[in-house]
MIVEXZA-899229 format. One line per 10 residues: number of its first residue (from 0); for each residue x, z, y of C-alpha. Coordinates in steps of 0.2 Angstrom, whole numbers. Each point is the difference from the previous one (the first is absolute). Example, Ala and Ser with C-alpha at 12.3 -4.5 7.8 and 13.67 -1.06 7.14 Angstrom:
MIVEXZA-899229
0> 62,39,-22  6,-3,17
***
This chain:
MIVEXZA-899229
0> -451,93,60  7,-1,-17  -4,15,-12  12,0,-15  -6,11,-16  16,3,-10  -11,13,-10  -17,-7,-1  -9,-16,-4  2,-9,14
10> 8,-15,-8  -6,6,-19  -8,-15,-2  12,-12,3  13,13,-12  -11,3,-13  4,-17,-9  19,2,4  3,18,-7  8,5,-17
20> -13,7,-10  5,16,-12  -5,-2,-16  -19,5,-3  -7,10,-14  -15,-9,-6  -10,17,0  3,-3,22  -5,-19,0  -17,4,-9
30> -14,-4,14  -13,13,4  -18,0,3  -8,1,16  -2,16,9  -16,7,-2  -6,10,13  -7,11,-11  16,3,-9  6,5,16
40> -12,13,4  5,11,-15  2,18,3  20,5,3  6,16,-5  16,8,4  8,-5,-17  -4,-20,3  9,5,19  14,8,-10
50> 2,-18,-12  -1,-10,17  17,9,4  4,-2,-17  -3,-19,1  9,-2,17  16,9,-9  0,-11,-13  -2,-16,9  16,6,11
60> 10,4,-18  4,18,10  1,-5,18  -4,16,12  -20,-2,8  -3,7,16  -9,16,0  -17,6,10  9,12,11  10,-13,12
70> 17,-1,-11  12,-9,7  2,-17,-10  12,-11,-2  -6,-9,16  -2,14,10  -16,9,11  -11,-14,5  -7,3,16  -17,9,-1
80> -15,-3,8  -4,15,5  14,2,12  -3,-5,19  -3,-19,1  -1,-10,17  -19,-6,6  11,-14,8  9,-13,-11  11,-14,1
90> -7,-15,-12  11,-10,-9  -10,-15,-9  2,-7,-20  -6,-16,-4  9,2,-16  -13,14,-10  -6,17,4  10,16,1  -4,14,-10
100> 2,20,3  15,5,-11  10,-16,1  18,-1,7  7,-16,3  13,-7,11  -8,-9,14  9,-16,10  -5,-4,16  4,-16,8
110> 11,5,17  -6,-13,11  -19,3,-4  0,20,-1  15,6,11  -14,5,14  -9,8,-13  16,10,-7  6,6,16  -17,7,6
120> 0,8,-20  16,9,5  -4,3,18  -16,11,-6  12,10,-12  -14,-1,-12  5,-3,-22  -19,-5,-1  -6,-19,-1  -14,-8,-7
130> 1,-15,-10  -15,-11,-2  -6,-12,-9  -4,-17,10  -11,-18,-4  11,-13,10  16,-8,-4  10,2,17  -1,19,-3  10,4,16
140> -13,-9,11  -14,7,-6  -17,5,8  -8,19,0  -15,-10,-10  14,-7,-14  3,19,-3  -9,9,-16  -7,16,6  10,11,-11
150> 18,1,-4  12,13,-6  11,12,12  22,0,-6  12,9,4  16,-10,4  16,5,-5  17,-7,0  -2,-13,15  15,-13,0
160> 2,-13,15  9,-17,-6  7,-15,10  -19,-7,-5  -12,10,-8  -4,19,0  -1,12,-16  -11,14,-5  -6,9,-14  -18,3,1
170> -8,16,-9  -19,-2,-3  -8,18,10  -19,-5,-2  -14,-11,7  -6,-2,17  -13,-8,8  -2,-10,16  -10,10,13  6,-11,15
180> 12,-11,7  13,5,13  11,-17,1  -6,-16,-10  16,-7,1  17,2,-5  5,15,2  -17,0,-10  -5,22,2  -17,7,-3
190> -12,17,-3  -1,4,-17  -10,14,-11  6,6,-16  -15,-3,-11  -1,15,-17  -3,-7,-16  -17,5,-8  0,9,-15  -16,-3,-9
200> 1,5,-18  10,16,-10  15,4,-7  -4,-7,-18  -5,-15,8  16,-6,9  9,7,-15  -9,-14,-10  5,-12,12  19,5,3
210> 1,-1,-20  -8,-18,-1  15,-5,10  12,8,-6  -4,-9,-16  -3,-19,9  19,6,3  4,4,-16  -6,-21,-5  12,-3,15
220> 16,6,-5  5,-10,-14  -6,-15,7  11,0,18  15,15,0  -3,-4,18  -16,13,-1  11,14,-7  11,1,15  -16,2,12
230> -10,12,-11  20,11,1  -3,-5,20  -17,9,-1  3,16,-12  13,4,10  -10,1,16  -16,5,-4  -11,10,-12  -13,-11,-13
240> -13,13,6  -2,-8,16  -10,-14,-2  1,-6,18  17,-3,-2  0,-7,-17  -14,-12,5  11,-6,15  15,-3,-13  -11,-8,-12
250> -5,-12,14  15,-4,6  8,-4,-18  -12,-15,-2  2,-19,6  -18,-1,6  -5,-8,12  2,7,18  -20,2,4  -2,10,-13
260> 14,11,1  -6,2,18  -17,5,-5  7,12,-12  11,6,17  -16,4,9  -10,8,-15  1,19,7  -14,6,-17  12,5,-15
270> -12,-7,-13  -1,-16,7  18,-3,6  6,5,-20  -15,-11,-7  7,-14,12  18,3,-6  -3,1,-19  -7,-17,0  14,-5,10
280> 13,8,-11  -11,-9,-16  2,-17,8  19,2,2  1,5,-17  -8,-17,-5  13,-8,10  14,7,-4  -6,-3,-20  0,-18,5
290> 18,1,9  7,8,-17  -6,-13,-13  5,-15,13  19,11,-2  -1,0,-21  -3,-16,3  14,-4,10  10,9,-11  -5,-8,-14
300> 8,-18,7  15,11,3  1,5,-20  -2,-19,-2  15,-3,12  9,12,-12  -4,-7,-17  7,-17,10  15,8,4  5,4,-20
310> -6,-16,-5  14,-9,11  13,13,-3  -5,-4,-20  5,-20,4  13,7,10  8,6,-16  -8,-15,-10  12,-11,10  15,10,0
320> -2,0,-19  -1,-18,-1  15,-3,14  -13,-7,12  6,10,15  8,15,7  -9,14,10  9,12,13  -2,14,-12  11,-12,-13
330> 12,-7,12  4,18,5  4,7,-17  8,-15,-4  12,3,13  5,15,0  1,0,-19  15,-13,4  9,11,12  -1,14,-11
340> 9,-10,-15  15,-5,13  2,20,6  9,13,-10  -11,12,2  1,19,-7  -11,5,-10  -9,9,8  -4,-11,11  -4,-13,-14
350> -14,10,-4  -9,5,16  3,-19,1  -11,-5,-16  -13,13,5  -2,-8,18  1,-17,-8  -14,5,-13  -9,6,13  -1,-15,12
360> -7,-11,-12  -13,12,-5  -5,3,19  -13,-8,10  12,-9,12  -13,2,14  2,21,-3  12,9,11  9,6,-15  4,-16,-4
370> 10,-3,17  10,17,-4  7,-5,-14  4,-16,4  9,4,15  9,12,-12  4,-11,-11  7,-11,15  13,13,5  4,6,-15
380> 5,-19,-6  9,-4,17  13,15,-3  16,-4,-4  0,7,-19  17,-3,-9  6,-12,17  18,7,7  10,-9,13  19,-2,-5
390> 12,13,12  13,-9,9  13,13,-3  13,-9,8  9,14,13  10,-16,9  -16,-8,5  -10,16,3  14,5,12  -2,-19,9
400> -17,3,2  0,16,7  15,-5,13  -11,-18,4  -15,11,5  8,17,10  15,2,8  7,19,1  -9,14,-11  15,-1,-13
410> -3,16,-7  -18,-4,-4  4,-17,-9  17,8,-8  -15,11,-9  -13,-13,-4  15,-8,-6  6,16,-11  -18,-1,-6  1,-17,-7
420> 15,4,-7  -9,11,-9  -13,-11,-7  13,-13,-3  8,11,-14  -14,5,-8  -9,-19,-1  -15,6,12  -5,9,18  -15,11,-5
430> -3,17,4  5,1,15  -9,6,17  8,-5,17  -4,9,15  5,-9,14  0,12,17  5,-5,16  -7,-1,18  -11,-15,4
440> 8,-15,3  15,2,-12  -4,-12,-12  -6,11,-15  -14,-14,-4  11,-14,-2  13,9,-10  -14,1,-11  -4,-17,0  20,-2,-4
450> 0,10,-14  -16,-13,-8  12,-15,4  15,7,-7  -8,5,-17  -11,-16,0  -15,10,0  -16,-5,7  -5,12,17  -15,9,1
460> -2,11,17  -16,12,5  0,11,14  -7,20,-5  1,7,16  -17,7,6  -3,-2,-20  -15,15,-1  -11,-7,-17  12,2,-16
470> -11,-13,-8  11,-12,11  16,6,-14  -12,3,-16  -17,-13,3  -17,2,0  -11,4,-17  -6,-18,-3  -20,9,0  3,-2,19
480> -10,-12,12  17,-12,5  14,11,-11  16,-8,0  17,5,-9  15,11,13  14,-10,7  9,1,-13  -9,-10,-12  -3,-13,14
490> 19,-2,4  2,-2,-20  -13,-13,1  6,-10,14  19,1,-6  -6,-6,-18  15,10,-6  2,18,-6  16,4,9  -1,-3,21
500> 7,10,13  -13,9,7  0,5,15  -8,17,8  1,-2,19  -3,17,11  -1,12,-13  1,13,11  -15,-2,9  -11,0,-16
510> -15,10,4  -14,9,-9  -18,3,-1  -14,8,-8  0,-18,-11  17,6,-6  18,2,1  9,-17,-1  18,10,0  -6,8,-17
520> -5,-15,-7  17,-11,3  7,16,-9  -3,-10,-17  4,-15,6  16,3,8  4,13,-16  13,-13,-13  -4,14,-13  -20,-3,4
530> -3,-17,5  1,-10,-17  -15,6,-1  -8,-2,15  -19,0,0  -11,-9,14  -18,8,0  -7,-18,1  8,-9,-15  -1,16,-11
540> 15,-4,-9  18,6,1  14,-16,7  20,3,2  6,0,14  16,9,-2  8,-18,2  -5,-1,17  13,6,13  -9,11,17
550> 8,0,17  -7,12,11  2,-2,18  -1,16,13  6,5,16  1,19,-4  0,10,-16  -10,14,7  -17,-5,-2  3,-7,-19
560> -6,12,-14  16,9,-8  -7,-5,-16  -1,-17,5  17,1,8  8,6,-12  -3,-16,-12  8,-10,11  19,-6,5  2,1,17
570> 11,-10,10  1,1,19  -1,-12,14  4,9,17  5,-14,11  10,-14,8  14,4,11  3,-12,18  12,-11,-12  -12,-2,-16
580> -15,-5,12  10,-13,9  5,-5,-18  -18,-3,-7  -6,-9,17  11,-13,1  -1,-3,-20  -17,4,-1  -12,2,11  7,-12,13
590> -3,-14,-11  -14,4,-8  -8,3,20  6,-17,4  -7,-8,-14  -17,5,1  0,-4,17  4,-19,-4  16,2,11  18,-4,-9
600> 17,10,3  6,-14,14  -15,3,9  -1,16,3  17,11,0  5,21,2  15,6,4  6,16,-12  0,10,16  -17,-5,4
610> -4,6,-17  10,18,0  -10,2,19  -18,-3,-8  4,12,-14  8,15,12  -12,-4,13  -16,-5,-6  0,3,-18  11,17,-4
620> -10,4,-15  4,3,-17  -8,-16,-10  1,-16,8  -20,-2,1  0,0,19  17,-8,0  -10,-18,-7  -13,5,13  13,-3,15
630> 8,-12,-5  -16,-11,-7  -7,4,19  16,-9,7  -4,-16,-12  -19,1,7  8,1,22  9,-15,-6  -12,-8,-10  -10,-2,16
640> 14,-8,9  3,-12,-14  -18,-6,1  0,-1,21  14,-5,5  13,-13,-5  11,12,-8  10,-3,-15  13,14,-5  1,17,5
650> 12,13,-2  -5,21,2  12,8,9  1,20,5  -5,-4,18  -16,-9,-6  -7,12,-10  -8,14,16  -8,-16,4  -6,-5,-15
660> -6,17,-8  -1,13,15  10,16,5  8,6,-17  -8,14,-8  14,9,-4  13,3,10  19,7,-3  1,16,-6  14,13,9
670> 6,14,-7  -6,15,10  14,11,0  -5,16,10  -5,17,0  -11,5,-13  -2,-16,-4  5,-7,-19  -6,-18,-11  -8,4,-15
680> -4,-13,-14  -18,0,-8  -8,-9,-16  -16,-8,2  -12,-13,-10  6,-14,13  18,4,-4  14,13,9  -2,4,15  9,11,14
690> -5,14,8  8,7,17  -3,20,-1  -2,6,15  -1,21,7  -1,7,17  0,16,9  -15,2,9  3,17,10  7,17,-3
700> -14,10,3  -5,2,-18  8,-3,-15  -12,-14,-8  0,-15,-11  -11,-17,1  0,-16,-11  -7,-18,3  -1,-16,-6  -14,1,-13
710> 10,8,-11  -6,4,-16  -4,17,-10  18,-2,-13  9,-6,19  -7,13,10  7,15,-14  17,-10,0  3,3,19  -5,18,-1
720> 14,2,-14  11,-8,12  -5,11,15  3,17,-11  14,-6,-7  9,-4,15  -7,12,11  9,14,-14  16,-9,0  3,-2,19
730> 16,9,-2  6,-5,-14  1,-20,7  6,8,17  -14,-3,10  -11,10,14  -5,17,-13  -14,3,10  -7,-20,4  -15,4,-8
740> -5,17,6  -5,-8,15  -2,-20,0  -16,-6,-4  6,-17,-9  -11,-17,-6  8,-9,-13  -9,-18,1  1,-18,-11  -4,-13,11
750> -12,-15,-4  -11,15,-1  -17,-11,-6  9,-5,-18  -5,17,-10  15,6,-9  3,10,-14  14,6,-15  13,11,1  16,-12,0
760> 2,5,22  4,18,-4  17,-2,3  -3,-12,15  -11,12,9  14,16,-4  13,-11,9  -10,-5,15  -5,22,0  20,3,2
770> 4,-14,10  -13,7,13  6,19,-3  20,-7,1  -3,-7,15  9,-16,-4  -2,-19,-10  4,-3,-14  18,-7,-3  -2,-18,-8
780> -16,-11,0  -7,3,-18  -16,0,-11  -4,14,-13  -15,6,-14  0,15,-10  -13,11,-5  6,19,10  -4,16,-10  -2,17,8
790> 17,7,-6  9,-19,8  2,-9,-17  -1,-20,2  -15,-7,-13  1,-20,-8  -14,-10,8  -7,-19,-5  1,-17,7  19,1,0
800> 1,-18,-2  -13,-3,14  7,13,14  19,-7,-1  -10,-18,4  -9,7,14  17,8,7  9,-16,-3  -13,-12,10  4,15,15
810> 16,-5,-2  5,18,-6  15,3,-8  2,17,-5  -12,11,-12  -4,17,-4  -7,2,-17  -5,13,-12  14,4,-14  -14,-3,-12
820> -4,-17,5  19,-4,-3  -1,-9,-16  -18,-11,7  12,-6,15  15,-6,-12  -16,-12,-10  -1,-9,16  9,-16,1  13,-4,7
830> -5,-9,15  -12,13,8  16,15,-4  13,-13,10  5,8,16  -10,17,-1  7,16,0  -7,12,-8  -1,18,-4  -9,11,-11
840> -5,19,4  -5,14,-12  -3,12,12  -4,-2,19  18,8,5  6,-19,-5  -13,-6,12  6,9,14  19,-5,-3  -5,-18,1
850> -9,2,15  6,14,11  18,9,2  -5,15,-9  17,8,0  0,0,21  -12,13,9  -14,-14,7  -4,-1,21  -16,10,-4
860> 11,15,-9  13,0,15  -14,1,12  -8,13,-6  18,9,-7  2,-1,20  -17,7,7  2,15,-12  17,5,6  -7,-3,17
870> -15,12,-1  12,12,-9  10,1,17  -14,4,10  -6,11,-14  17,12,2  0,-5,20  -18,7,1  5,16,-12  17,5,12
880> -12,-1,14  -12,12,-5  12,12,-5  8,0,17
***
């Protein structure tokens, strides 16, 4: 068994030599004279009791001493010995030293040696051990004649079971002594009695005592700190009016030898056992004297080591000064003294950068402070102070270059275009933020790596989305273990010029934290009033960057800060049509697919067909991102071939492709053209979508309303608008007057696991409401939006640009949109308007002209016209026969 003191003085004697001594007062090194008994047997009054507590208060500079009446310490209640305590005990042999009442020390226990004796511990549900002191070596074989007669009884605490050893904390209870064996082997167990300590001598005397150790205590502390935590250890237990205890503490603190600490163990008269320990205590104190002048002499060589120090650092200088050599400290200030003379720095920056520079040759170049401003000076000298690439403001070549990387998207490189147009006139592009937003897949990054190659601009790109620390924009304070400037300084820094195109990539997902707020902090930067002074927290000093150009990239505008937002130019990416996608894969991503797969154009072969199917079939979305999935997955199934067989050319027709890339995951849309049935075209942050609205009349017993589809909170308000609304103006569009009175309808949007949400189906869901109370389809196969009011006016809603694509890869022709939206509709180009009919509505009576023949009574209003004129017939037929 292994007994570990973290607290005591276990391994004090190999520690002693090692320790850091505090700085002694000569008055606590001066030696005393030997106690002389007669000293000791002065008389004690209350007052010398009083300057014992004193004394104690003192030596703990104010730390709280346990009082007489059991208070609980800092440690806790130690168990007493006066409580109930087992005649039959589990031993646990120490070969190491004796264990005293009062300790508390962790106890390891080898597993393969004492799990028999653990699990008969914990079988007997008993917190009392004894631990005893044994002569022999192999401890955990010993014989009931190895075993001293006395030992002490713990209470064990905190018992942990590991992969090999078991752990325990042991609390010191009292001593017991051997009455008679019950088992001589492991599990060792035996009969104890708890022997009383005498008390022989008064009050006054034990007084004397406890005083004599206190101040043997008081010649410890300044020659081991180590004795100051154990003398907190024991005030805070125990009173120094009980010498017992004391005695036992006193005993344990030493490094004597284990015979005699085991003979002070088995002393039960008072007298003797504190005669005992004082000249124990004495001995230590001559000991640890020793130990303290071998450590002043130790540290003596160190000073030694010191002075050696300076004396090369003085022939370090020596040497500099006669050209001999060059230290590290040199070379440094040397170096970045020339990069400083070829930067135009400001000056404010001049300064700081004199300071540091002053500072570095001062500092100790092993001192952490040292490191700091070198590092500093590293980055503040690797910015680009005063360096501009020249623009390339040739609107010829930009337009080549933006035609040579994207095919379609006119209207977004007709802008770019009209932006460095701009720049053009006035000799620079500069304060300026772009805001690409689009759907994935559209290209909004490589516009922006474009717009670098147009200008001639170096590119610098950094992703912000999940962004939650704002020291990632501004820096950290150079005090900081590993700070580092914010991106923007790093891009600055590896561009090596002041004016790249930066590029902010998700912008919109840009989180925050209790760390900060990044989306405040970009607020400076993106601010052309603000940022020619921007200041990063690391380098402390303001740098321009208000010749930088920003391109933001988003997929949605709702999540950016309007403040943010609202420094910035939006321009907006919604999406390819069939056309522009078979456009960019077979001038883009064809070729590029190929290439990287080692394969050349007379290899491998795709018909345009076989293109338009992957896109309507596998790849319908907005951006082309999955698009270059398909058809690199048709490069990999050939790839294959090429290598296994003896095949040498290969061209992709429509019929190959189900074989080659599975049942299409989209398959031809159909107009639904039905009772209460009606298209509606939605925005979402893939692109447009369509919607097919559909409502139903459950039963007639009740007049009832239900909606699904995971509609939203803003949906599910806009379809009870279109219920009351149309449920009030039954008559008024020559429908059933009283369809609602009894129908209980459900108004459903399929591909009910997409939640949905906005206000834009209003008008969708109204038309399916009278379609349903009409009776009858609607007239032509058509697509509408429009916010509905209550009173049946037609609201503008967004995504114009994006629902008239969605309508066209449906192969819709004709459109119903809000009045409102008129002049959004006219901004599209030309070949998304070619072939599509569309009207605009103000109010919902235009609505129902394009859909239904208002000015004819519908099926529904004849039927019920009919059944009323029927039950007035048998109303007068029944009235005549009653008369009669």
């Amino acid at each position: 068994m292994e007994n570990n003191d973290t607290s005591a003085s276990a391994d004090k004697e190999s520690n002693h030599a090692d320790e850091v001594a505090a700085q002694p007062q000569e008055s606590h090194a001066a030696e005393n004279d030997d106690i002389d008994e007669q000293k000791i047997q002065i008389e004690v009054n209350e007052a010398l009791a009083k300057k014992l507590i004193e004394t104690a208060h003192a030596v703990l500079e104010g730390e709280h001493i346990a009082s007489d009446d059991g208070e609980e310490g800092f440690f806790g209640h130690l168990a007493r010995a006066d409580q109930n305590l087992p005649n039959d005990i589990y031993l646990l042999p120490v070969k190491e030293r004796p264990f005293f009442p009062g300790q508390q020390l962790p106890i390891l226990l080898n597993r393969d040696s004492w799990d028999e004796t653990y699990e008969a511990i914990r079988k007997s549900n008993s917190q009392y051990i004894g631990i005893i002191f044994v002569e022999t070596e192999n401890h955990d074989k010993a014989e009931p004649s190895d075993f001293t007669s006395m030992g002490t009884l713990v209470k064990i605490e905190d018992p942990k079971v590991k992969a090999d050893y078991i752990q325990l904390i042991a609390e010191g209870v009292c001593r017991f002594e051997i009455e008679r064996w019950v088992s001589g082997n492991a599990p060792y167990r035996a009969r104890v009695s708890y022997p009383a300590d005498i008390n022989d001598g008064s009050t006054e005397e034990f007084k004397a005592y406890s005083l004599a150790l206190m101040n043997a205590f008081r010649e410890l502390l300044p020659l081991n700190p180590l004795y100051s935590e154990e003398l907190k250890y024991f005030l805070n237990r125990y009173s120094t009016s009980e010498p017992s205890k004391l005695a036992d503490f006193a005993a344990a603190l030493t490094t004597a030898e284990n015979a005699k600490l085991q003979d002070v163990l088995e002393t039960l008269t008072l007298s003797e056992r504190m005669e005992k320990v004082l000249a124990l205590i004495k001995q230590e104190i001559e000991v640890t004297k020793l130990q303290f002048n071998i450590r002043e002499r130790v540290e003596e060589n160190l000073s030694d080591h010191q002075r050696e120090f300076f004396l090369r650092q003085q022939l370090n200088e020596i040497q500099k000064e006669l050209g001999m050599v060059k230290d590290d400290q040199t070379l440094d200030s040397d170096r970045f003294r020339e990069r400083i003379e070829k930067l135009e720095l400001s000056e404010e920056a001049n300064k700081k950068a004199e300071e540091e520079l002053s500072k570095l040759q001062m500092l100790d170049p092993q001192s952490p402070e040292y490191n700091v401003a070198r590092n500093w000076l590293d980055w503040l000298t690797q910015l680009p102070w005063g360096i501009h690439s020249q623009d390339l403001l040739d609107l010829k070549r930009a337009k080549k270059v933006l035609d040579k990387g994207h095919d379609g998207l006119e209207d977004v490189k007709d802008r770019i275009l009209e932006f460095l147009a701009v720049g053009a006139l006035k000799g620079e592009v500069s304060g300026s933020i772009i805001c690409l937003v689009g759907p994935p897949g559209v290209g909004k990054t490589s516009i922006g790596k474009s717009i670098a190659e147009s200008l001639g601009r170096k590119f610098y790109r950094f992703s912000v989305g999940g962004m939650r620390d704002e020291a990632e924009i501004k820096g950290h304070r150079r005090t900081y273990i590993g700070a580092m400037p914010g991106k923007f300084i790093q891009a600055l820094k590896d561009c090596e010029t002041a004016n790249p195109v930066i590029m902010l990539d998700e912008i919109d997902k840009i989180g925050a934290s209790y760390q900060g707020d990044p989306a405040s902090a970009l607020l400076e930067v993106l601010d052309p009033e603000q940022n020619n002074e921007f200041m990063d927290h690391y380098m402390d000093i303001r740098f321009d960057l208000s010749n930088a150009l920003f391109v933001c990239t988003a997929n949605t505008l709702d999540s950016i800060p309007g403040p943010l937002l609202d420094r910035m130019e939006v321009i907006r990416l919604s999406g390819y049509i069939t056309e522009e996608k078979v456009e960019i894969a077979k001038h883009h991503l064809w070729p590029s697919l190929l290439k990287e797969a080692g394969l050349s154009k007379q290899q491998v072969q795709i018909t345009t067909p076989a293109i338009r199917h992957v896109i309507e079939g596998y790849a319908r979305e907005a951006g082309v991102r999955n698009l270059k999935k398909q058809l690199a997955k048709l490069i990999r199934k050939l790839a294959l071939k090429f290598v296994t067989t003896d095949l040498e050319s290969f061209k992709i027709h429509v019929n190959e492709l189900e074989e080659m890339l599975g049942q299409p995951r989209f398959q031809p849309e159909k107009m639904q053209q039905q009772i209460g049935t009606v298209t509606g075209l939605a925005w979402t942050s893939m692109g447009g979508a369509t919607l097919s609205i559909e409502a139903n009349r459950v039963h007639t017993l009740n007049r009832g309303f239900k909606l699904s589809g995971q509609l939203g909170d803003v949906m599910q308000e806009s379809a009870g608008i279109a219920y009351s609304f149309i449920a009030s103006n039954l008559q008024k569009y020559k429908a059933d007057p009283e369809f609602f009175d009894k129908a209980f309808v459900h108004l459903h949007v399929p591909d009910g696991a997409t939640p949905k949400d906005g206000p834009s189906a209003g008008v969708t869901m109204a038309t399916a409401l009278l379609s349903l109370a009409r009776d009858e389809a609607i007239k032509t196969p058509l697509a509408m939006t429009g916010e509905l009011s209550l009173n049946g006016l037609v609201l503008p809603v967004g995504g114009i640009r994006e629902k008239v694509i969605a309508a066209r890869r449906l192969g819709i022709k004709e459109l119903i949109l809000p009045e409102d939206n008129r002049k959004d509709y006219l901004e599209l180009p030309d070949y998304l308007k070619e072939d599509m009919n569309t009207h605009f509505a103000k109010h919902f009576d235009d609505v129902a002209r394009l859909t239904f023949n208002i000015r004819s009574k519908s099926q529904a209003l004849k039927t019920y016209l009919a059944h009323k004129v029927e039950n007035a017939a048998e109303d007068n037929a029944s009235t005549i026969s009653t008369q009669h």
